[in-house]
LOPAKOL-325189 format. One line per 4 residues: number of its first residue (from 1); for each residue x, y, z of C-alpha. Coordinates in nm, 4 decimals. Each point is the difference from the previous one (the first is absolute). Example, Ala and Ser with C-alpha at 12.3 -4.5 7.8 and 13.67 -1.06 7.14 Angstrom:
BEGIN
1) 1.2300 -0.4500 0.7800  0.1370 0.3440 -0.0660 .
This chain:
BEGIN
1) -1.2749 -0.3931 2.2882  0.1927 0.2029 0.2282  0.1873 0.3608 0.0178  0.3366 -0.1715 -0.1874 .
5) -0.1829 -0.1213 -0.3212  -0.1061 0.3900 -0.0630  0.2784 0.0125 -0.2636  -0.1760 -0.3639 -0.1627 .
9) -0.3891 0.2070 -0.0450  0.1325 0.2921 -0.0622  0.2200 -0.0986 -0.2726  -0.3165 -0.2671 -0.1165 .
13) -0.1910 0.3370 -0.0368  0.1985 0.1621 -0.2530  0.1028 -0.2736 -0.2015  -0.3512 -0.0691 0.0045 .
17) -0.1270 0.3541 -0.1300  0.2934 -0.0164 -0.2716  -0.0969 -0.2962 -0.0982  -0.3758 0.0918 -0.0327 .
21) 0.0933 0.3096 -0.2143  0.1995 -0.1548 -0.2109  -0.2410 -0.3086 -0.1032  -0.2906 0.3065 -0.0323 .
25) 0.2448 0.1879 -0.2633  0.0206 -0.3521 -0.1753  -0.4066 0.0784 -0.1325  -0.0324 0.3758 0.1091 .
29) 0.1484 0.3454 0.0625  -0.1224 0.3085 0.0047  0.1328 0.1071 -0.3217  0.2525 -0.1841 -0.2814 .
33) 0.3566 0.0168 0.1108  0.1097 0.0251 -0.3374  -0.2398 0.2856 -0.1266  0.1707 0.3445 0.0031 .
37) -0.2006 0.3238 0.0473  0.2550 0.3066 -0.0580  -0.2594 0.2607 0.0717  -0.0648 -0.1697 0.3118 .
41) 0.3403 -0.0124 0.1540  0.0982 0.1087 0.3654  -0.3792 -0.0038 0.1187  -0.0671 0.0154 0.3892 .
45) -0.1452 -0.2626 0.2189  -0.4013 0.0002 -0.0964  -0.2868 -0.2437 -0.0112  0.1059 -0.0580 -0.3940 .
49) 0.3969 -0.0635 0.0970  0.0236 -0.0576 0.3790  0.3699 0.0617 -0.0061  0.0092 0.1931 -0.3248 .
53) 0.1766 -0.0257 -0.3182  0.3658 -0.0162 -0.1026  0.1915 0.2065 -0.2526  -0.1892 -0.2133 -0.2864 .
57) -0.3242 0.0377 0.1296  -0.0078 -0.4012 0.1282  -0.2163 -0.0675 0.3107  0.2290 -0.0505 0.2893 .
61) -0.2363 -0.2517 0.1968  -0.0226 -0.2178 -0.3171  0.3851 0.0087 -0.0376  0.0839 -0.0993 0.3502 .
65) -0.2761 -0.2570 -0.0071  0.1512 -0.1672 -0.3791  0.3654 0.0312 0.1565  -0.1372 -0.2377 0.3144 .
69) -0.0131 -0.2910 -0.2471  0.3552 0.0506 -0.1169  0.1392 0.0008 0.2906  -0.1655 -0.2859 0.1682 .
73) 0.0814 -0.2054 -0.3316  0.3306 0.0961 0.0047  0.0194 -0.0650 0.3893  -0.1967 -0.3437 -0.0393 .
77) 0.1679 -0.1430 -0.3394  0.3491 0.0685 0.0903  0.0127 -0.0884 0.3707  -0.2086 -0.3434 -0.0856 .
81) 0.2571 -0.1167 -0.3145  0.3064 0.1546 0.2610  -0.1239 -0.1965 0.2491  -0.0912 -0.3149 -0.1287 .
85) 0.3706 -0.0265 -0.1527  0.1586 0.1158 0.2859  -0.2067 -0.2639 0.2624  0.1136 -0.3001 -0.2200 .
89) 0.3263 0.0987 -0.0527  -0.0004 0.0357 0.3968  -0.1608 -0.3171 0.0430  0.1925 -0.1788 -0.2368 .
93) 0.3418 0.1110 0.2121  -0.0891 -0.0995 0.3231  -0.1772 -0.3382 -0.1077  0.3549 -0.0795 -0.2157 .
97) 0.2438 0.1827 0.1221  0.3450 -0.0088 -0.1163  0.0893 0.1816 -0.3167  -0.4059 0.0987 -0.0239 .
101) -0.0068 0.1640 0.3140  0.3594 0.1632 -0.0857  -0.1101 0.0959 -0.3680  -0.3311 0.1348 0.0911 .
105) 0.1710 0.1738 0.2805  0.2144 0.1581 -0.2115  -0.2465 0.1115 -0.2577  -0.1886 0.1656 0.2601 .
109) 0.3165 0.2198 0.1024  0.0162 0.1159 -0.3427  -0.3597 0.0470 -0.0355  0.0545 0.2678 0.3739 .
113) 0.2758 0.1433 -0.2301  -0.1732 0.0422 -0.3182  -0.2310 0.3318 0.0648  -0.3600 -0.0248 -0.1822 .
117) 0.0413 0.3319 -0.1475  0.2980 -0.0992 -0.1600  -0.1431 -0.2889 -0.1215  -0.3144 0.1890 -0.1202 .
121) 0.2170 0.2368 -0.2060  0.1765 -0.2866 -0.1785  -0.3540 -0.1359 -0.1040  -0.1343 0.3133 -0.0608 .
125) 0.3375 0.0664 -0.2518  -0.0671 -0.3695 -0.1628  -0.3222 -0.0335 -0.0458  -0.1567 0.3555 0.0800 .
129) -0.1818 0.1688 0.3054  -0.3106 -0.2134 0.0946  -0.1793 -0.0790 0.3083  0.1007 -0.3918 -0.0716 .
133) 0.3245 0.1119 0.0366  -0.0791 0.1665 0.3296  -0.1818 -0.3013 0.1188  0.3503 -0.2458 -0.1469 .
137) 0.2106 0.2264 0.1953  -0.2024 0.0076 0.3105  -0.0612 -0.3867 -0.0140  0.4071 -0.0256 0.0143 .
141) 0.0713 0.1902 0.2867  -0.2602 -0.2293 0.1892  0.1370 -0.3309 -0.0864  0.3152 0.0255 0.2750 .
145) -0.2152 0.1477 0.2627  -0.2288 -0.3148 -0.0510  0.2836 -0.2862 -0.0496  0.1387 0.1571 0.3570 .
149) -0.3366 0.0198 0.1670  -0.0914 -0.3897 -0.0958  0.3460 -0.1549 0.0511  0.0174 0.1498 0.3563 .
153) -0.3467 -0.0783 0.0540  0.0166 -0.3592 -0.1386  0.3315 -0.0791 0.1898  -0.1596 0.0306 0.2947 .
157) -0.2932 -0.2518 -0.1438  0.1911 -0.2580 -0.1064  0.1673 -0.0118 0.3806  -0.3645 -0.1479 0.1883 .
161) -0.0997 -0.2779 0.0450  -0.2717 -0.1033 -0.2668  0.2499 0.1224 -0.2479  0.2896 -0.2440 0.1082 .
165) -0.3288 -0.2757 0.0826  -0.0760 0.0343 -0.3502  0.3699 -0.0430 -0.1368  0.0318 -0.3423 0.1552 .
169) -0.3301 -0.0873 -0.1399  0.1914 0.0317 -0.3286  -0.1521 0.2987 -0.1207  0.2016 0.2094 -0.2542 .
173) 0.1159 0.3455 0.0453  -0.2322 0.0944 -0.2571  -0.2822 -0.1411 0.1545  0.0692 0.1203 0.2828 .
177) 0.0482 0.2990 -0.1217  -0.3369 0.0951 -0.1106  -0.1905 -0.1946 0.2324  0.1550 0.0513 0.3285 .
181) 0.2698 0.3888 -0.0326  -0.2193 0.1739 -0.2507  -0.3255 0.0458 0.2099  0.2414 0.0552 0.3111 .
185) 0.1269 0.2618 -0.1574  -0.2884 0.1701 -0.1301  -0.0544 0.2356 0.2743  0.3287 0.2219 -0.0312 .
189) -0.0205 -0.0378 -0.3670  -0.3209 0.1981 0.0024  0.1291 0.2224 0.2047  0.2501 0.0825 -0.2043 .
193) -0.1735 0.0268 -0.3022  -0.2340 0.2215 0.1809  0.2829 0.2660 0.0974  0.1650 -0.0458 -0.3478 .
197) -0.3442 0.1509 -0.1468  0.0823 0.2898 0.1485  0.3720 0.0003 -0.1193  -0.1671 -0.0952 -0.3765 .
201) -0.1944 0.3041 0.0084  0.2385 0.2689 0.0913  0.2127 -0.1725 -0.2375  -0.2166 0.0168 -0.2810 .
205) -0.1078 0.3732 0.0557  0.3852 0.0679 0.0321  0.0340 -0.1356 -0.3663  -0.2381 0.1477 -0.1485 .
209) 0.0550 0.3316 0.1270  0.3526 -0.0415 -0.1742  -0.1813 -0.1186 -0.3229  0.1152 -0.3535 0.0340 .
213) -0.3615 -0.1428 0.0834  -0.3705 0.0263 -0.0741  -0.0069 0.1999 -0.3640  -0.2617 0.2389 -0.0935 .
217) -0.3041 0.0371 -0.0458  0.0459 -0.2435 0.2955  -0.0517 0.1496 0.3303  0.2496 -0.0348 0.2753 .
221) 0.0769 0.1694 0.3255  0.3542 0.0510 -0.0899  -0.0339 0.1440 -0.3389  -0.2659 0.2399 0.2029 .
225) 0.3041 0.0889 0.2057  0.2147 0.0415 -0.3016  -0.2864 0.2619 -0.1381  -0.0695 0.1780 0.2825 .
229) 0.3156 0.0653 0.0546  0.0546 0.3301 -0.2093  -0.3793 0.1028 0.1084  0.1187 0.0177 0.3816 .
233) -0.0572 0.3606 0.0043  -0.2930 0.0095 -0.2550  -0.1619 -0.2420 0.1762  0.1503 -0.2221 0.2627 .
237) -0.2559 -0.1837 0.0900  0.0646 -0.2240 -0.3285  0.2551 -0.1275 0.1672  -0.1347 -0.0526 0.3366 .
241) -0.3188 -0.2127 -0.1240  0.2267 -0.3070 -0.1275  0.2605 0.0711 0.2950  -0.2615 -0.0853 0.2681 .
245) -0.1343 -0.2992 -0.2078  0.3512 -0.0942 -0.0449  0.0528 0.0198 0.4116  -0.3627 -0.1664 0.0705 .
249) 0.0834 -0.3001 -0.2026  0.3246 -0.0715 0.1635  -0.0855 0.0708 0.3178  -0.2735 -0.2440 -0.0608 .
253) 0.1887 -0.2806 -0.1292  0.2789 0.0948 0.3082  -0.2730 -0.0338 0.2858  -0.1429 -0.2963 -0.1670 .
257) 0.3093 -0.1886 0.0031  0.1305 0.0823 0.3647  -0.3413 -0.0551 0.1544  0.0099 -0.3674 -0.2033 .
261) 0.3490 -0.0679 0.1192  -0.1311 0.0914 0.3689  -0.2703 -0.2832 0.0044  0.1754 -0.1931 -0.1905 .
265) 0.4021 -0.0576 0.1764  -0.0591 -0.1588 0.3289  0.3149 0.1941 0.1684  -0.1520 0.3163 -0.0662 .
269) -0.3418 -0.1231 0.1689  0.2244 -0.1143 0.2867  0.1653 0.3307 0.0441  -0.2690 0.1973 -0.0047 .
273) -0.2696 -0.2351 0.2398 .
């Protein structure tokens, strides 16, 4: 692995270490998230709290840790049920064409036009704030960005020549379809998914810190944020901790998916030999 697939490890590193965290919190923390400890507010960094306490006496560590599994959940859920939807409706246009292609088309400009927030507030007025609200709205403003990626992607597929081989075999577009675009295609579809993880993330810590996501006594970065906020003075480094976990996660998922796309799109690899 050479110098230009830095970005690929060193994004595989952090993902990895969130991801670690995160499935420890599932069994252990250091303390219970959702016991509260008054008396034991604003503590310093020791060997009982290593980065302290917060204004209701909750271990920071174990907060941050518990708010790794909401966020990867969030990121994971809503960018897999986005993407699935949005890679058949792409594949389904370029394999048809016609009014599909124009319809889905379509759809996906008003899915760019339709802000998640928005839509997050109008689910969030319906049906209440929730973090499967969070994850609905997320999971909408990915299904576009996916239909784009796999119609461009498959257009070019069903152009070579085992494609058109297999077409005057008399193998149906559906057939096709699956056996012949959708691995094909696989690569920048990954890719994809990999940089919208990061995009999922900041997304969900951006709803939550407006109250629209995770609820208590669920933990979440955001709401962190959100709390923090009128402790800046008292103690700022509430809002710091969740901030940097906030910024190591995306820059995580960001690295991971441009070092994938590197190795993965052959005019990059040309460029850069």
């Amino acid at each position: 692995m050479n110098k230009r697939h830095v970005n690929l490890r060193l994004g595989a590193v952090l993902v990895g270490v969130m991801t670690a965290v995160a499935a420890v919190s599932l069994f252990w923390t250091p303390y219970d998230v959702t016991q509260l400890a008054i008396s034991q507010k604003f503590q310093p960094p020791s060997p009982a709290h290593w980065l302290g306490t917060d204004q209701l006496g909750r271990d920071v560590v174990s907060l941050l840790m518990a708010a790794s599994v909401n966020s990867l959940t969030v990121a994971f859920v809503a960018v897999g049920i986005g993407g699935t939807i949005g890679t058949a409706l792409g594949l389904a246009a370029s394999a048809w064409g016609g009014w599909i292609e124009t319809l889905v088309m379509r759809l996906a400009d008003l899915g760019f036009a339709f802000p998640a927030l928005l839509f997050a507030i109008m689910l969030a007025a319906a049906f209440g704030p929730s973090l499967t609200n969070a994850i609905l709205a997320i999971a909408f403003i990915n299904i576009p960005i996916f239909a784009r990626v796999a119609r461009g992607a498959a257009n070019q597929v069903w152009t070579r020549d085992f494609v058109l081989a297999g077409q005057v075999a008399g193998l149906g577009r559906l057939r096709l379809t699956i056996d012949h675009v959708l691995p094909n295609i696989a690569a920048p579809i990954i890719v994809q998914a990999t940089i919208e993880f990061a995009v999922a993330i900041l997304a969900e810590a951006a709803l939550s810190y407006l109250g629209l996501g995770a609820q208590p006594p669920m933990p979440s970065w955001g709401r962190m944020l959100a709390e923090a906020q009128t402790l800046m003075y008292l103690a700022p480094e509430l809002a710091i901790y969740p901030g940097l976990c906030i910024i190591v996660a995306v820059l995580g998922f960001g690295l991971l998916g441009d070092g994938l796309r590197d190795i993965t799109d052959p005019r990059l690899t040309r460029a850069r030999a």
